[in-house]
PDB file of N, H, CA, C and O in Angstrom:
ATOM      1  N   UNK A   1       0.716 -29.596  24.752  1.00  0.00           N
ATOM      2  CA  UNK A   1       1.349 -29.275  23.497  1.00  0.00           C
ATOM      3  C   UNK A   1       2.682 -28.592  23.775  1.00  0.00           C
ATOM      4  O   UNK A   1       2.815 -27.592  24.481  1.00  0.00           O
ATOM      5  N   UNK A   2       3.555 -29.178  23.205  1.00  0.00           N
ATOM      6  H   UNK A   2       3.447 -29.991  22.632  1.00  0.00           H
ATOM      7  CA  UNK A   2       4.593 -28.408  23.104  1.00  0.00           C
ATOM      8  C   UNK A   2       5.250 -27.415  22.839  1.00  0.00           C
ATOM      9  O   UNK A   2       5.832 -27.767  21.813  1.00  0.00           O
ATOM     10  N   UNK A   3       5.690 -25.995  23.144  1.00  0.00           N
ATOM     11  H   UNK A   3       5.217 -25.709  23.977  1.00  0.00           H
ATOM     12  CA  UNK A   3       5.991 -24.749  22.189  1.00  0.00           C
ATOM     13  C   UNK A   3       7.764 -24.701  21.944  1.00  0.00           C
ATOM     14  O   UNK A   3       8.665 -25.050  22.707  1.00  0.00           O
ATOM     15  N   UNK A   4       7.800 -24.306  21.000  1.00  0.00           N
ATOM     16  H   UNK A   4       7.069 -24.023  20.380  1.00  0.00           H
ATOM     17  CA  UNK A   4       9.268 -24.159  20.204  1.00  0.00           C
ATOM     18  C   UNK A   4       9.434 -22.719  20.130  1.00  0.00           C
ATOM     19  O   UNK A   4       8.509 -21.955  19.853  1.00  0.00           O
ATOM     20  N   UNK A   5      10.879 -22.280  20.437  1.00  0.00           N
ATOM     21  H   UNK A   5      11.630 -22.900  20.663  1.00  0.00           H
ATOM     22  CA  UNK A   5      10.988 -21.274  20.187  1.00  0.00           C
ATOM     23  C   UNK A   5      12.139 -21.355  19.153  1.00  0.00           C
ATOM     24  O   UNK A   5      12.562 -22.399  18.658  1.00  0.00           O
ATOM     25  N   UNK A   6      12.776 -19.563  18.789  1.00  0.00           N
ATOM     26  H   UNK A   6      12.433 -18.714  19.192  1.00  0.00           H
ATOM     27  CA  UNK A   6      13.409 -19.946  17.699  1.00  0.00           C
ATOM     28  C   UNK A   6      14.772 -20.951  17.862  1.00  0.00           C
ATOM     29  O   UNK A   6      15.377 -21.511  16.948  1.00  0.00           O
ATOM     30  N   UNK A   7      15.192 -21.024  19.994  1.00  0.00           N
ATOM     31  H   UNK A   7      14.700 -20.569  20.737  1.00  0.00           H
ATOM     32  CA  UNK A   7      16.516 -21.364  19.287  1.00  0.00           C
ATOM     33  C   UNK A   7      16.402 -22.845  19.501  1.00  0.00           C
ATOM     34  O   UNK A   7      17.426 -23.475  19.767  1.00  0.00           O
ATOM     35  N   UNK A   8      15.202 -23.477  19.405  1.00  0.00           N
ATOM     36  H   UNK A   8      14.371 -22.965  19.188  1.00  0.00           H
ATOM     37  CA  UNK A   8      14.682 -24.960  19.744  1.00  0.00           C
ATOM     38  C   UNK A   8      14.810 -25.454  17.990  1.00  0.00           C
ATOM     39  O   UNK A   8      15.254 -26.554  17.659  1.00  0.00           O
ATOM     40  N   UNK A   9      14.331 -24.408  17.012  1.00  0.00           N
ATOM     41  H   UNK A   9      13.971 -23.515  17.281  1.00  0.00           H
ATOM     42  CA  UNK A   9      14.542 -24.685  15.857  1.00  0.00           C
ATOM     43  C   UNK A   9      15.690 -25.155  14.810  1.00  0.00           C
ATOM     44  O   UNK A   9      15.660 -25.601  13.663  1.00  0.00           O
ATOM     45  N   UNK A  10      16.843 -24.809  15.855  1.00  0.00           N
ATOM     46  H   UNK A  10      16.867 -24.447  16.786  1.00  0.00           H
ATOM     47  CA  UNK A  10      18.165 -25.392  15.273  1.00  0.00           C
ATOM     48  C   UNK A  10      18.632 -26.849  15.355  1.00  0.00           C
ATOM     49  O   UNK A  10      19.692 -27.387  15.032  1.00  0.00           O
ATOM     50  N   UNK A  11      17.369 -27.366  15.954  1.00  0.00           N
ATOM     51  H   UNK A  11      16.509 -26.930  16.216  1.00  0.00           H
ATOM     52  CA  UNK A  11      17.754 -29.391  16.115  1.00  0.00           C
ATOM     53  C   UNK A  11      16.757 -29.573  15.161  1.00  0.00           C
ATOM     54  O   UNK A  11      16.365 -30.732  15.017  1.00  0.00           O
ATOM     55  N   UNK A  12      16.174 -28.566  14.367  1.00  0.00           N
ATOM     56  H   UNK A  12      16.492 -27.625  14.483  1.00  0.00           H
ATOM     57  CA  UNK A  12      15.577 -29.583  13.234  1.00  0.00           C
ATOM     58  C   UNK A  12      16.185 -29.771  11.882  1.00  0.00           C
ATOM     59  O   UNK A  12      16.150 -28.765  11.174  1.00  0.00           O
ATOM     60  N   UNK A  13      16.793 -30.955  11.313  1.00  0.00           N
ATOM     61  H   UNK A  13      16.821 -31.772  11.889  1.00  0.00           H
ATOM     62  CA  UNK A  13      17.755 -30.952  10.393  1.00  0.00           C
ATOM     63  C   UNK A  13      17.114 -31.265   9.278  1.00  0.00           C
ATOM     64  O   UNK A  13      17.695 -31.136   8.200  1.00  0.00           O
ATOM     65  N   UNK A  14      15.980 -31.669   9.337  1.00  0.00           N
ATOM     66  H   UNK A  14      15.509 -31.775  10.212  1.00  0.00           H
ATOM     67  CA  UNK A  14      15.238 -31.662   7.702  1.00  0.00           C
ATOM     68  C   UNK A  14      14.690 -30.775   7.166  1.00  0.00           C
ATOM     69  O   UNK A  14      14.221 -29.753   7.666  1.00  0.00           O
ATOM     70  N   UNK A  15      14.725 -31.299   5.505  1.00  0.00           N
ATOM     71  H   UNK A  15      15.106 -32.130   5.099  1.00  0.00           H
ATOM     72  CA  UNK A  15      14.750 -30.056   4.919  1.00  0.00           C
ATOM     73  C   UNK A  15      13.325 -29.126   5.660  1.00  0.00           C
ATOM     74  O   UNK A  15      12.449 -29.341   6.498  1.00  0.00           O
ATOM     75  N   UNK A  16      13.804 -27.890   4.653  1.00  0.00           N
ATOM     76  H   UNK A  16      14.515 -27.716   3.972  1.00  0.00           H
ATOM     77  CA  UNK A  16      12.073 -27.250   5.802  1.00  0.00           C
ATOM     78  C   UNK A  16      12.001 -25.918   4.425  1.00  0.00           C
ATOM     79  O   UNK A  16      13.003 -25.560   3.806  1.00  0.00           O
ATOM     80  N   UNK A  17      10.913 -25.490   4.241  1.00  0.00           N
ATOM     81  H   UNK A  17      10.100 -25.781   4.744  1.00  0.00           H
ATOM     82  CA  UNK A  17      10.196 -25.116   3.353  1.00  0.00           C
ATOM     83  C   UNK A  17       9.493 -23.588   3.877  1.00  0.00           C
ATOM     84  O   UNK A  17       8.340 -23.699   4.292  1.00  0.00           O
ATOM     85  N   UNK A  18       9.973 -22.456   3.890  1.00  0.00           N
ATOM     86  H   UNK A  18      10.911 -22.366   3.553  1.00  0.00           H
ATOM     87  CA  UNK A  18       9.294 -21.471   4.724  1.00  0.00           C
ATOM     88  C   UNK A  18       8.724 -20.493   3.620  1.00  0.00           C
ATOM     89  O   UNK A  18       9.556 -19.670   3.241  1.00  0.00           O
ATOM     90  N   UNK A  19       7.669 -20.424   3.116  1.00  0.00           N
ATOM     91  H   UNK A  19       6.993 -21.093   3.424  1.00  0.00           H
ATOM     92  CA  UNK A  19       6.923 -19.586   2.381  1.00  0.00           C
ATOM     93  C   UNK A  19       5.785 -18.816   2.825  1.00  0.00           C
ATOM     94  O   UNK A  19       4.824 -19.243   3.465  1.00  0.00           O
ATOM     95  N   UNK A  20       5.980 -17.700   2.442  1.00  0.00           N
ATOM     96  H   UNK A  20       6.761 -17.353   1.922  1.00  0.00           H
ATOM     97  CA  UNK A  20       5.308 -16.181   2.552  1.00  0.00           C
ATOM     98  C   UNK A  20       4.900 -15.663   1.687  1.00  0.00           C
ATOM     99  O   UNK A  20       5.702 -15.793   0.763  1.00  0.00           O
ATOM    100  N   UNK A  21       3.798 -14.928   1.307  1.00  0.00           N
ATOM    101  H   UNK A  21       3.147 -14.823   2.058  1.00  0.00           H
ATOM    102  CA  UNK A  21       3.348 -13.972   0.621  1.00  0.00           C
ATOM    103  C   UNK A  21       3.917 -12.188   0.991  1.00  0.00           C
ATOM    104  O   UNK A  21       3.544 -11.342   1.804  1.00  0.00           O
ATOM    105  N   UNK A  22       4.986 -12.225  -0.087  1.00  0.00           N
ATOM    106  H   UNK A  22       5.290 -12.912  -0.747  1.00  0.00           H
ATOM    107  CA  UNK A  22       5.586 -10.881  -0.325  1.00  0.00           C
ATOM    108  C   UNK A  22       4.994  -9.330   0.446  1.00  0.00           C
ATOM    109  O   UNK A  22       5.723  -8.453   0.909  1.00  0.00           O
ATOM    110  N   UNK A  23       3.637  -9.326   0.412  1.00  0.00           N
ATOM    111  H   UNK A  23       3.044 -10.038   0.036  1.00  0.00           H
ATOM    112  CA  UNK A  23       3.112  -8.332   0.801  1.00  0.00           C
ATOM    113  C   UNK A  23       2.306  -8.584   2.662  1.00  0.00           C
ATOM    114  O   UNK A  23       1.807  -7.760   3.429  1.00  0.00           O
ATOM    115  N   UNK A  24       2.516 -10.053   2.784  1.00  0.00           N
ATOM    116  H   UNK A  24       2.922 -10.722   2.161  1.00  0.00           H
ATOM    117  CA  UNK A  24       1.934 -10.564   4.148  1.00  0.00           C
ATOM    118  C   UNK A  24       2.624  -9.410   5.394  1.00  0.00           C
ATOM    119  O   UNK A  24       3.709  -9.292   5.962  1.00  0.00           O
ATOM    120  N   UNK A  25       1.065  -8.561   5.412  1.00  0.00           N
ATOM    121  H   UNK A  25       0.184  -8.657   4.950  1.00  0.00           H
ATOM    122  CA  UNK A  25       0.756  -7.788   6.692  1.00  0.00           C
ATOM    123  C   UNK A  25       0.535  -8.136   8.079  1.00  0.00           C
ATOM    124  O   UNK A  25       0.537  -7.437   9.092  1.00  0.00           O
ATOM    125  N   UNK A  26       0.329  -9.474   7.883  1.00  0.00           N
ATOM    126  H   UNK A  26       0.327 -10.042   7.060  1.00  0.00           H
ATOM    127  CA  UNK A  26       0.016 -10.008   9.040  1.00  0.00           C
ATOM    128  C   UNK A  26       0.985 -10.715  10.227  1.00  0.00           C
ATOM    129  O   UNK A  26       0.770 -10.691  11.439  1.00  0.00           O
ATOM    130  N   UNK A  27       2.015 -11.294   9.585  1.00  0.00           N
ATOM    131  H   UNK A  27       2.189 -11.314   8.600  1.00  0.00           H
ATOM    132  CA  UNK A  27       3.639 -11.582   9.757  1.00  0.00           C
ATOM    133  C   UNK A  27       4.020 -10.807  10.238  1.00  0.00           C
ATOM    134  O   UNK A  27       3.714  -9.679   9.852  1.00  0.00           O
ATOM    135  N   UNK A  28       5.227 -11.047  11.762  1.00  0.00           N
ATOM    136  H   UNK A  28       5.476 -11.963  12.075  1.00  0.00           H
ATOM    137  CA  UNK A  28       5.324  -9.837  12.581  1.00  0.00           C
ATOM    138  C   UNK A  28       6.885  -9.735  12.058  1.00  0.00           C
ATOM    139  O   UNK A  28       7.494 -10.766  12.340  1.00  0.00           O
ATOM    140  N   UNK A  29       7.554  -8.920  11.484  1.00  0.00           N
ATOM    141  H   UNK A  29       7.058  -8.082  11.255  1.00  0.00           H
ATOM    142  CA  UNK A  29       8.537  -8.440  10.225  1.00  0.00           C
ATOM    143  C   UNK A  29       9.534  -9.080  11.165  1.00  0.00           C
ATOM    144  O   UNK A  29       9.539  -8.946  12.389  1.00  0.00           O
ATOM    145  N   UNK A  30      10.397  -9.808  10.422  1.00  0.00           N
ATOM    146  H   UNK A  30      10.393  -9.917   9.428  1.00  0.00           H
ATOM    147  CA  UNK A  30      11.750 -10.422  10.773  1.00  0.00           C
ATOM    148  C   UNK A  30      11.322 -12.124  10.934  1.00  0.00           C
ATOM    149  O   UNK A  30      12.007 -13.112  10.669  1.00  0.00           O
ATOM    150  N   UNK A  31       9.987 -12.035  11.445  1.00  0.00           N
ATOM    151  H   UNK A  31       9.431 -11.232  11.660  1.00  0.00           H
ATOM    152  CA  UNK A  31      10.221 -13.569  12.480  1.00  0.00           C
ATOM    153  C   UNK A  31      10.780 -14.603  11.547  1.00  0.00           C
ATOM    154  O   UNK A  31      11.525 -15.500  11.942  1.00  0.00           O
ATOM    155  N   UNK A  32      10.346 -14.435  10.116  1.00  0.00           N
ATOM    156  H   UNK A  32       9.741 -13.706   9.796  1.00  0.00           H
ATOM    157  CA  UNK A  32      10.476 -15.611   8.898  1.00  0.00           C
ATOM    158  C   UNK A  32      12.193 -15.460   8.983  1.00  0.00           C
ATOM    159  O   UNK A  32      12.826 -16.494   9.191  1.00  0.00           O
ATOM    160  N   UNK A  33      12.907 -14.211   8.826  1.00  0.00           N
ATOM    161  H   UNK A  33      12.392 -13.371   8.657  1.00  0.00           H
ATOM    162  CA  UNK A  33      14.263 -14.130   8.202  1.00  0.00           C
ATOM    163  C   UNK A  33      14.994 -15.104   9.661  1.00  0.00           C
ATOM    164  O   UNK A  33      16.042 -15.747   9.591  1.00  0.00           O
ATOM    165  N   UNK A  34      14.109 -14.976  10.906  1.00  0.00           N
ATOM    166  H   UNK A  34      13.258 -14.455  10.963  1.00  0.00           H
ATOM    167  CA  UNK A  34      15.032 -14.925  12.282  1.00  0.00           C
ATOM    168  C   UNK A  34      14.710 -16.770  12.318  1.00  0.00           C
ATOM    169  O   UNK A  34      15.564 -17.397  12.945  1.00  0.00           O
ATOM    170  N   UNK A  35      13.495 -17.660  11.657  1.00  0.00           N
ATOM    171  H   UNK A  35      12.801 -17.151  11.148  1.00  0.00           H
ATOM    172  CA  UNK A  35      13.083 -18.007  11.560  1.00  0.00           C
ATOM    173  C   UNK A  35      14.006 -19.386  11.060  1.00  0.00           C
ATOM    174  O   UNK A  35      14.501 -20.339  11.663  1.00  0.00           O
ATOM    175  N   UNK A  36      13.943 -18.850   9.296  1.00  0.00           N
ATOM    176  H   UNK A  36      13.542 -18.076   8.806  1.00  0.00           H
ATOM    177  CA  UNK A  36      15.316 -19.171   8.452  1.00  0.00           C
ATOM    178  C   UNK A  36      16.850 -19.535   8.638  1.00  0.00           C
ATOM    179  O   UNK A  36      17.582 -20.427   8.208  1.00  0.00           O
ATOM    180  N   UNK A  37      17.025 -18.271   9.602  1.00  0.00           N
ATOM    181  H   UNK A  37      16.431 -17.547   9.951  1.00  0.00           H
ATOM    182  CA  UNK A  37      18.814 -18.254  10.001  1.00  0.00           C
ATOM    183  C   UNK A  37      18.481 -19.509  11.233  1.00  0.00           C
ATOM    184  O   UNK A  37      19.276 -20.449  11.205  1.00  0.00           O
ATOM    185  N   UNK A  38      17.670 -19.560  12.009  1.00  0.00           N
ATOM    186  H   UNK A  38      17.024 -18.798  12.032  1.00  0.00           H
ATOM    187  CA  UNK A  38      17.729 -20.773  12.896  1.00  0.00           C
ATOM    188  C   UNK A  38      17.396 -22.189  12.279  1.00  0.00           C
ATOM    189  O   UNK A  38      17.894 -23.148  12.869  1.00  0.00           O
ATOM    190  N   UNK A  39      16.677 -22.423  11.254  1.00  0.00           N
ATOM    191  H   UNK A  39      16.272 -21.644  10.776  1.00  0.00           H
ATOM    192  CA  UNK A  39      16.598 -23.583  10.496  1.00  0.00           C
ATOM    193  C   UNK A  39      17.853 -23.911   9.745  1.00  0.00           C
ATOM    194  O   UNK A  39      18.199 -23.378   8.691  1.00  0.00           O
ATOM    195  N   UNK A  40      18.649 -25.068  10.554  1.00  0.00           N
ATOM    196  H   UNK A  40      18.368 -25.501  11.410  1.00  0.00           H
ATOM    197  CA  UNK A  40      19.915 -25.662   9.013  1.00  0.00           C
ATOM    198  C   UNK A  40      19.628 -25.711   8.151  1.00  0.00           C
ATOM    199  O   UNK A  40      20.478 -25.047   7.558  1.00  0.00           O
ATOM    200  N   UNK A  41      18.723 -26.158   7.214  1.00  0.00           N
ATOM    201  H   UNK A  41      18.032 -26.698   7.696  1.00  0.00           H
ATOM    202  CA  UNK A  41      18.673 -26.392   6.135  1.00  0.00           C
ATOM    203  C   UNK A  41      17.081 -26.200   5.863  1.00  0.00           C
ATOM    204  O   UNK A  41      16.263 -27.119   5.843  1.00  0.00           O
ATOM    205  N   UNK A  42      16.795 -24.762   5.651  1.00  0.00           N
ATOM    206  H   UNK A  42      17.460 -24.015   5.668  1.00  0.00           H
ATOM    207  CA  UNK A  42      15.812 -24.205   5.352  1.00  0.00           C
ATOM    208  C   UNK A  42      16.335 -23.833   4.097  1.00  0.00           C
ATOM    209  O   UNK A  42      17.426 -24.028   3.561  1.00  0.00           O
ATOM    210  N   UNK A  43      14.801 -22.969   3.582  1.00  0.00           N
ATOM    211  H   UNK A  43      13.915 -22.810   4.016  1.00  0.00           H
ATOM    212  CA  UNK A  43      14.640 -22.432   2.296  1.00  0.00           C
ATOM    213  C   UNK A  43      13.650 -21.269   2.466  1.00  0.00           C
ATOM    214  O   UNK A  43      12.602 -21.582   3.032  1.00  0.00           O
ATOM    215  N   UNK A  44      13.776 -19.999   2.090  1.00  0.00           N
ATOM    216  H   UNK A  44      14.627 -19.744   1.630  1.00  0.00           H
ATOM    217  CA  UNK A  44      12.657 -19.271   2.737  1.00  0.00           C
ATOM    218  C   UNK A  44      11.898 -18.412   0.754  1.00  0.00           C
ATOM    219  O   UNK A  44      12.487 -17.774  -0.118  1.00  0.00           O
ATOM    220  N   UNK A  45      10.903 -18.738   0.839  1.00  0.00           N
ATOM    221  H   UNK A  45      10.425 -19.256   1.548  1.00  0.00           H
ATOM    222  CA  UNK A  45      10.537 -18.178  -0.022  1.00  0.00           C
ATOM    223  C   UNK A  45       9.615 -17.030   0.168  1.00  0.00           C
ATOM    224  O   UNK A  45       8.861 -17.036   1.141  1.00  0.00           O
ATOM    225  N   UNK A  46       9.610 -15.938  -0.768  1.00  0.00           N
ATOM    226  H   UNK A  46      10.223 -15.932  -1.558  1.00  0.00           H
ATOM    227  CA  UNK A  46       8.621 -14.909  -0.733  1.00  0.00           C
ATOM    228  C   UNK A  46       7.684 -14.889  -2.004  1.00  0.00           C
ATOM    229  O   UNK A  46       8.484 -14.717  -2.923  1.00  0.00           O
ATOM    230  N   UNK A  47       6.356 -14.977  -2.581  1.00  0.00           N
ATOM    231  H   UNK A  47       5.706 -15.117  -1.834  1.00  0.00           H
ATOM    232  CA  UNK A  47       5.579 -15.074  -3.531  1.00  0.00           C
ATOM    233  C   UNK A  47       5.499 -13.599  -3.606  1.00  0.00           C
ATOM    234  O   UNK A  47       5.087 -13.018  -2.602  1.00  0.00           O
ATOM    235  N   UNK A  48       5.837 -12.892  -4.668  1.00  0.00           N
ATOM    236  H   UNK A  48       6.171 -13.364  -5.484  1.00  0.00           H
ATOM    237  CA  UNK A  48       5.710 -11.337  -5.026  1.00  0.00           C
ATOM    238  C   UNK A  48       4.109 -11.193  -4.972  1.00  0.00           C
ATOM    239  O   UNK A  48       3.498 -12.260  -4.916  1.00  0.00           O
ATOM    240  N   UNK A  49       3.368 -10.032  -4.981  1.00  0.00           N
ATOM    241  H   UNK A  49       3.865  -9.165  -5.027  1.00  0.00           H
ATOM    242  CA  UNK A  49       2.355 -10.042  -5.021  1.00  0.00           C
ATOM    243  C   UNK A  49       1.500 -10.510  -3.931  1.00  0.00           C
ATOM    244  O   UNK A  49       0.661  -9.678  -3.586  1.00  0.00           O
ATOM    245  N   UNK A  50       1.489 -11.677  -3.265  1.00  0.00           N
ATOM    246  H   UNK A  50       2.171 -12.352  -3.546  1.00  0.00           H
ATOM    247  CA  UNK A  50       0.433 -12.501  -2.589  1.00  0.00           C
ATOM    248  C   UNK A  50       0.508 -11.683  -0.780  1.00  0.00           C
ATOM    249  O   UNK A  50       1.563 -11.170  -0.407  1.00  0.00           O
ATOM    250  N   UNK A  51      -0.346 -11.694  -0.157  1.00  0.00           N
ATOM    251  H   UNK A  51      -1.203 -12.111  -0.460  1.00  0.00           H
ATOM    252  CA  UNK A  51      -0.541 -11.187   1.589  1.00  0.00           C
ATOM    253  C   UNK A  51      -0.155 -12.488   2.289  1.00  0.00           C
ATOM    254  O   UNK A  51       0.689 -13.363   2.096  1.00  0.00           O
ATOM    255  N   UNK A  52      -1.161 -12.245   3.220  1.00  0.00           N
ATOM    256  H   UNK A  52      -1.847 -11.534   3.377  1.00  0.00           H
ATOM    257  CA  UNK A  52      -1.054 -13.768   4.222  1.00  0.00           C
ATOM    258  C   UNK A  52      -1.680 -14.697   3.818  1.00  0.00           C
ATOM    259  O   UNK A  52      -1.446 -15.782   4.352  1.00  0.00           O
ATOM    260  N   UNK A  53      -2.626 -14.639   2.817  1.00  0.00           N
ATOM    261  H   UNK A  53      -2.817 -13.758   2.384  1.00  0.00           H
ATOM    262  CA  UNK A  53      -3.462 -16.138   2.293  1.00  0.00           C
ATOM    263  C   UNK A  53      -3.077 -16.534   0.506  1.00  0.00           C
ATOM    264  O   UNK A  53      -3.828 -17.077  -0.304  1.00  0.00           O
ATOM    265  N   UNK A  54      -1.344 -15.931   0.247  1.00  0.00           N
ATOM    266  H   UNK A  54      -0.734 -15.490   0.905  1.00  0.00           H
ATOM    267  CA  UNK A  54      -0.873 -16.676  -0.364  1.00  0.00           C
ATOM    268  C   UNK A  54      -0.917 -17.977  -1.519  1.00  0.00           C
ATOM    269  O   UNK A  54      -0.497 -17.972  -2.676  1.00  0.00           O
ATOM    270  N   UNK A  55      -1.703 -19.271  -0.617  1.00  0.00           N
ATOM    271  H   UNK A  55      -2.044 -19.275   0.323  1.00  0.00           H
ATOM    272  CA  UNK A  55      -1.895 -20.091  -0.857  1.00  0.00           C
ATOM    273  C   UNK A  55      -3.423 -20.075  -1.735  1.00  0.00           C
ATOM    274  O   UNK A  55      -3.800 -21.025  -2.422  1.00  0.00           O
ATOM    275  N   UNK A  56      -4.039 -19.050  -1.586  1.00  0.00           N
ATOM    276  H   UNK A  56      -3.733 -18.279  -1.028  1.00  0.00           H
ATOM    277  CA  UNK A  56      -5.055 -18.264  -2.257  1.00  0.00           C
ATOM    278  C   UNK A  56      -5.285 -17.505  -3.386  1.00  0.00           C
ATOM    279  O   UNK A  56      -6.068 -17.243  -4.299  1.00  0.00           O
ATOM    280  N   UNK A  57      -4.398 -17.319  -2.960  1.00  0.00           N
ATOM    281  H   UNK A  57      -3.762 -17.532  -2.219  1.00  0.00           H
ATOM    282  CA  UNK A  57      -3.851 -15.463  -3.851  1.00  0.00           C
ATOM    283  C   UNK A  57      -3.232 -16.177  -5.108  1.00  0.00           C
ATOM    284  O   UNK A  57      -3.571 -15.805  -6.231  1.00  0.00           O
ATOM    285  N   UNK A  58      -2.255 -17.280  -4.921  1.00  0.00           N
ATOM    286  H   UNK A  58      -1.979 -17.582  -4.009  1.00  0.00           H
ATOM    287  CA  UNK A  58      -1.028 -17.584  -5.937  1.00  0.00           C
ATOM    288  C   UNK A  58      -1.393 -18.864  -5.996  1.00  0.00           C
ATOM    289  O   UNK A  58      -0.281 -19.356  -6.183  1.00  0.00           O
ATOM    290  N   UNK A  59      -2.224 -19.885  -5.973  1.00  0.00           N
ATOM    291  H   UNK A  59      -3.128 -19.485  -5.821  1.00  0.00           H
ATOM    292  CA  UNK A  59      -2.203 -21.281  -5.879  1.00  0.00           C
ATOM    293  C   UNK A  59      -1.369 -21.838  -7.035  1.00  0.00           C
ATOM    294  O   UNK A  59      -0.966 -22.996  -6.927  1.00  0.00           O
ATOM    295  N   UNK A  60      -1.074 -21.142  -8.111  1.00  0.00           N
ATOM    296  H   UNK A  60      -1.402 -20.201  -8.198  1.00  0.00           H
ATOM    297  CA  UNK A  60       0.225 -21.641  -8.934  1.00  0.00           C
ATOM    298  C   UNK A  60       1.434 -21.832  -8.380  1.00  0.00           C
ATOM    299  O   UNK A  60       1.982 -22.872  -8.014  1.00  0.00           O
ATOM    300  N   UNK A  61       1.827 -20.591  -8.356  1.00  0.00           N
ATOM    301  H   UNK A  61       1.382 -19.747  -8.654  1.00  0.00           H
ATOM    302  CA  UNK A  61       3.098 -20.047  -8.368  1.00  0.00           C
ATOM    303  C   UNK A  61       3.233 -20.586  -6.597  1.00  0.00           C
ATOM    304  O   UNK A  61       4.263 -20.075  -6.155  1.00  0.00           O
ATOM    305  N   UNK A  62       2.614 -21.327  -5.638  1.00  0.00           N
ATOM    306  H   UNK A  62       1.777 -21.742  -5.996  1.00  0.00           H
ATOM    307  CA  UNK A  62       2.404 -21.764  -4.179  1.00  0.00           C
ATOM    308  C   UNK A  62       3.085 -23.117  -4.389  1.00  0.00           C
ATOM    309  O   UNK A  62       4.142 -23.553  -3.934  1.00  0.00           O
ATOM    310  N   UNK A  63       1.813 -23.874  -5.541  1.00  0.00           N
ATOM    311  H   UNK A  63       0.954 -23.520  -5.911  1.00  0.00           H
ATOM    312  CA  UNK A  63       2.052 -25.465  -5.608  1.00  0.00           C
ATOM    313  C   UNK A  63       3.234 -25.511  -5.942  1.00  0.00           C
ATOM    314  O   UNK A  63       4.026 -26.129  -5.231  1.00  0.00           O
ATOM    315  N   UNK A  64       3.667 -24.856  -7.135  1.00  0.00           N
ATOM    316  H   UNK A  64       3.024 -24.354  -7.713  1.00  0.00           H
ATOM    317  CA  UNK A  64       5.218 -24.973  -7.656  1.00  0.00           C
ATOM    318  C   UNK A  64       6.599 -24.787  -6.852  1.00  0.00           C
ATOM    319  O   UNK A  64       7.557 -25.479  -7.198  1.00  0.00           O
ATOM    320  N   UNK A  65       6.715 -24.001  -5.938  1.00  0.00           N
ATOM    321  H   UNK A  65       5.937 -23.439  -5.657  1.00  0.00           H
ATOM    322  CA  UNK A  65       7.067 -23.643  -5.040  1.00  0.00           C
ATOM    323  C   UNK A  65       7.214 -24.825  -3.931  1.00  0.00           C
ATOM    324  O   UNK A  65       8.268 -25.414  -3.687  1.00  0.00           O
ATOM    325  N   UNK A  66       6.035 -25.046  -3.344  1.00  0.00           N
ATOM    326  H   UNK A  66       5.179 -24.568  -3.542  1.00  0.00           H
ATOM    327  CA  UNK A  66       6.170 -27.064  -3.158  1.00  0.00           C
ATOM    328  C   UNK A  66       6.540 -27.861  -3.853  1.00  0.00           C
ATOM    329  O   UNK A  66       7.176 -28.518  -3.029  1.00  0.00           O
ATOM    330  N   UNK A  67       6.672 -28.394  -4.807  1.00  0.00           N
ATOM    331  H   UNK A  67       6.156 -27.860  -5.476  1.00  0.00           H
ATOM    332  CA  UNK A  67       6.130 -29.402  -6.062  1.00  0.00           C
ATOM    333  C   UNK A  67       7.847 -29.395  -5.654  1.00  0.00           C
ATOM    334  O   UNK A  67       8.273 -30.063  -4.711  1.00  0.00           O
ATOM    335  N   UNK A  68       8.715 -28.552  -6.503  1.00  0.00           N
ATOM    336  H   UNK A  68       8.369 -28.010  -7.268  1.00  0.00           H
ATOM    337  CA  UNK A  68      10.372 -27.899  -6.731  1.00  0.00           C
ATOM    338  C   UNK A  68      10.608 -28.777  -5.524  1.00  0.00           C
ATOM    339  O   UNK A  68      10.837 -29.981  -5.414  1.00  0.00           O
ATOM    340  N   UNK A  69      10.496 -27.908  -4.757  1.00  0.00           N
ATOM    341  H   UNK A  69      10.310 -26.930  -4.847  1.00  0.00           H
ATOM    342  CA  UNK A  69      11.109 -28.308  -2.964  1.00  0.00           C
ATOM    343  C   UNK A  69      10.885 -29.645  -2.657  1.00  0.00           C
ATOM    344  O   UNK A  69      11.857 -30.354  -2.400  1.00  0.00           O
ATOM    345  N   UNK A  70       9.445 -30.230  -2.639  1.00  0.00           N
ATOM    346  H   UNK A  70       8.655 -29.653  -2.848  1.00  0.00           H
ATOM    347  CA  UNK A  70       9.363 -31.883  -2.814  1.00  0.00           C
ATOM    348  C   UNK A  70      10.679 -32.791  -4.115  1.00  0.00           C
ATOM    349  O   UNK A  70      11.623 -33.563  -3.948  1.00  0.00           O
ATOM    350  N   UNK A  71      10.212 -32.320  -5.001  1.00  0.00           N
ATOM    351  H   UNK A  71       9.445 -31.693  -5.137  1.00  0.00           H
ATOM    352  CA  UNK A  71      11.693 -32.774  -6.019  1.00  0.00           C
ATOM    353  C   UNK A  71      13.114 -32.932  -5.611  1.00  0.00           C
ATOM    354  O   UNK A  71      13.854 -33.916  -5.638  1.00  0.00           O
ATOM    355  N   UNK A  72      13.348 -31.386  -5.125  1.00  0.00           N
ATOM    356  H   UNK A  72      12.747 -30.587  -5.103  1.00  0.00           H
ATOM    357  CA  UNK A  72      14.959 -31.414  -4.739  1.00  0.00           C
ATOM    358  C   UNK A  72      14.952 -31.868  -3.262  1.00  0.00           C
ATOM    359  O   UNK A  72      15.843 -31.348  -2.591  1.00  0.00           O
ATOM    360  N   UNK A  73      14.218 -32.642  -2.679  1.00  0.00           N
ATOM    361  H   UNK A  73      13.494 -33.064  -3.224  1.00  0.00           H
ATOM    362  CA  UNK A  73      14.406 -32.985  -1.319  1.00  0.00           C
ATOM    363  C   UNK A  73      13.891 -34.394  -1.093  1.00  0.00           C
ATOM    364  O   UNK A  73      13.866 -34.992  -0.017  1.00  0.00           O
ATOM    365  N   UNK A  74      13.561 -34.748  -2.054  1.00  0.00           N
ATOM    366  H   UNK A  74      13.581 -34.263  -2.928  1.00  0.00           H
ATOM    367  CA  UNK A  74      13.156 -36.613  -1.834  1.00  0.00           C
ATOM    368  C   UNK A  74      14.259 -37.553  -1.739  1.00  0.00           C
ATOM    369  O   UNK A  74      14.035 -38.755  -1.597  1.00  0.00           O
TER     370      UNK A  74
END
């Protein structure tokens, strides 16, 4: 398997979708922002409210969040 680090992340040119839960304790602080600035054409979202299981916590306000990003990127 292959590992990527962040500055391997700057040859990926499609769109890219980085979502977090606002309160996610588990996330080691920065990696998403350091994450972001190395993705061209990222998008980094934070769900107010939600931890690390997000996709749990917010399954609305998650899908939509996809749904948008699928729209403006097809």
């Amino acid at each position: 398997m292959m590992e990527l680090t962040l500055n391997d992340l700057k040859n990926i040119k499609h769109p890219t979708l980085i979502l977090s839960g606002a309160k996610d304790k588990m996330m080691i602080p920065g990696i998403l922002d350091s994450m972001h600035e190395s993705l061209p054409n990222s998008r980094l979202e934070y769900i107010e409210g939600a931890g690390h299981a997000f996709n749990i916590e917010a399954p609305d306000e998650t899908n939509e969040l996809i749904w948008r990003f699928i729209l403006e990127n097809r």
